[in-house]
C-alpha positions as CSV (number, residue, x, y, z in Angstrom):
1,X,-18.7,16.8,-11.9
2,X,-17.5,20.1,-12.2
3,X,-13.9,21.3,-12.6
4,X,-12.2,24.4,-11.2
5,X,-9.1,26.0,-12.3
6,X,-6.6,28.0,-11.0
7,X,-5.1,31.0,-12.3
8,X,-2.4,29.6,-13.7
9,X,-4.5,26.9,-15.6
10,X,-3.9,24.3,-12.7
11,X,-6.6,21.9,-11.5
12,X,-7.6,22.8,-8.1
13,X,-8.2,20.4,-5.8
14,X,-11.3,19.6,-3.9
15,X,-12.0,20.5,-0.2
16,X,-12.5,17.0,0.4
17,X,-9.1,15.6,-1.4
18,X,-7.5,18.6,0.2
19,X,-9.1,17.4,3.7
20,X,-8.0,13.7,3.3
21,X,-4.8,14.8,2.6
22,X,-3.8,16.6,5.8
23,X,-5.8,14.1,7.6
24,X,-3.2,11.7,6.5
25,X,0.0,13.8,7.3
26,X,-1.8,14.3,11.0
27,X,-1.7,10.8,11.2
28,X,1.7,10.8,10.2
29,X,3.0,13.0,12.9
30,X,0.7,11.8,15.9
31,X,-0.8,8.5,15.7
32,X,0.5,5.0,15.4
33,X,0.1,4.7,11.3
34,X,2.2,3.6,8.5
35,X,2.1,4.5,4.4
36,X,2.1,1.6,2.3
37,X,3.0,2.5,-1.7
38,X,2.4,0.0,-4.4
39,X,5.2,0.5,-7.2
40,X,4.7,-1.9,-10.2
41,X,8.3,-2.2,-11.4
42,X,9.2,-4.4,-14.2
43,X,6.1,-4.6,-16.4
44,X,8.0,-7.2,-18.9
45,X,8.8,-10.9,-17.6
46,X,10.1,-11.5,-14.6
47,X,7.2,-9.0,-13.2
48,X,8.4,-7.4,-10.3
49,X,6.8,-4.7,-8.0
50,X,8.1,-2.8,-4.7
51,X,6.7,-2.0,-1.3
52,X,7.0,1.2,0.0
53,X,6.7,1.2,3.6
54,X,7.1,4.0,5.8
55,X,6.4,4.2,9.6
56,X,4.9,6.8,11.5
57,X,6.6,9.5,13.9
58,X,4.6,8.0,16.4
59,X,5.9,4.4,16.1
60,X,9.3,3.8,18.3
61,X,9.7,0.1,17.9
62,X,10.1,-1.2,14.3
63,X,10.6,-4.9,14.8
64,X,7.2,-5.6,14.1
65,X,7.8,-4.7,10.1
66,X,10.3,-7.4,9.8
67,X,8.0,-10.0,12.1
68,X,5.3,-10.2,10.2
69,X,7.2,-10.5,7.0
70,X,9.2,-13.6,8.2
71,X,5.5,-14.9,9.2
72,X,4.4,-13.5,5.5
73,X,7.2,-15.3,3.9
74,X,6.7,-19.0,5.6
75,X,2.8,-19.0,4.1
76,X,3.8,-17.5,0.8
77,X,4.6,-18.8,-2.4
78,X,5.6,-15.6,-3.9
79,X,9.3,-14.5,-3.5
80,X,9.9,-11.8,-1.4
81,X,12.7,-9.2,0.0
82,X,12.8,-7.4,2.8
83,X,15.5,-4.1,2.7
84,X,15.6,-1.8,5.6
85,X,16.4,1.3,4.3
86,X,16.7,3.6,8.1
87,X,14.3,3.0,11.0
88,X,11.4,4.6,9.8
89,X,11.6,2.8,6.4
90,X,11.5,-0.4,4.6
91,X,11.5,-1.7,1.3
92,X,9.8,-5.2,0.3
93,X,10.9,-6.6,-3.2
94,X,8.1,-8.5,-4.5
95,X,9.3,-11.4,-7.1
96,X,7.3,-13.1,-10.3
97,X,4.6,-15.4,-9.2
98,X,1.2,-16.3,-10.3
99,X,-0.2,-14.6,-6.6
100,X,2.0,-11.9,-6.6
101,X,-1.0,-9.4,-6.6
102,X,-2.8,-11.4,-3.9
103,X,0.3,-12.1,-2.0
104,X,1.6,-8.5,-1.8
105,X,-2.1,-7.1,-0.6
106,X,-2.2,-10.0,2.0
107,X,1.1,-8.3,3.5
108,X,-0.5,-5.1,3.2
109,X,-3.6,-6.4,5.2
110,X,-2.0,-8.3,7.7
111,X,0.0,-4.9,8.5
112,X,-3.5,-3.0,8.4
113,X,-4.4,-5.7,11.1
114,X,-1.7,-5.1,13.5
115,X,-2.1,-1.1,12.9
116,X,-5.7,-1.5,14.0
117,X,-6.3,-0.3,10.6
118,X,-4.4,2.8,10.3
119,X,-2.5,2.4,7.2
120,X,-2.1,4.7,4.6
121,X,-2.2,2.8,0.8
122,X,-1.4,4.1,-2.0
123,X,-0.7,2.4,-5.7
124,X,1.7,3.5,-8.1
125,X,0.9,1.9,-11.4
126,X,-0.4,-1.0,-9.6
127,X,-3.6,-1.9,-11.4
128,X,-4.3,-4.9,-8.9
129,X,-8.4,-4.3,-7.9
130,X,-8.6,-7.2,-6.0
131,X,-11.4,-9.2,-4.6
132,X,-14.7,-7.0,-4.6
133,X,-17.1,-7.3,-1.5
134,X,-20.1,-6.3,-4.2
135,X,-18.9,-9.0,-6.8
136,X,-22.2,-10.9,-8.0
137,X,-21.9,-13.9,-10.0
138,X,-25.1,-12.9,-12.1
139,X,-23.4,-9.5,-13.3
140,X,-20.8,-12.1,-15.2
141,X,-22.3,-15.5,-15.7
142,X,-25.5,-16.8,-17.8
């Protein structure tokens, strides 16, 4: 992989980064989309991380943020709080529990769900990989 700089000694950034980028703020402004950030927290016990979310432009009704979480919370074992911080954007406290990294990206999917899949995700000092769809049980086992 090869590296270009800018003048001032500044990584530049790829066409394709730079693409995916203002493909996201497009979807921002005109389509029905939301941006979920990952913030790991506390990193000494009791562990605790944050969920960003932020709606899109395009979305007028937010109720569905605080439905699915109440639907999140019955099936959950992790502790959990939702803050609504103005119409466009919410908060979710996640608590200390063993499935807090399993919990927290099953809250993230179930939003992809009901945004057909338009969700913006993005991890800050999250280190959560989670399951993966190419895990093979000879790679790790005798």
């Amino acid at each position: 992989m090869m590296f270009a700089f800018n003048p001032d000694g500044s990584l530049k950034i790829s066409k394709s980064a730079l693409q995916a980028k203002e493909e996201n703020i497009r979807k921002m402004k005109t389509g029905r989309c939301m941006h979920a950030t990952k913030e790991f927290v506390q990193m000494t016990a009791p562990k605790r991380c944050i969920l960003h979310l932020t709606l899109s432009e395009a979305i007028t009704d937010n109720r569905f943020v605080e439905n699915i979480h109440n639907y999140f919370t019955q099936e959950s074992t992790t502790p959990t709080r939702l803050v609504k911080i103005n119409e466009k954007e919410f908060q979710i406290e996640i608590g200390t529990d063993f499935r807090r990294c399993t919990d927290c990206c099953n809250l993230v999917n179930r939003y992809r769900d009901f945004l057909d899949g338009n969700i913006i995700e993005k991890k800050q000092g999250c280190t959560f990989e989670g399951f993966r769809k190419n895990f093979s049980y000879e790679d790790h086992f005798d």
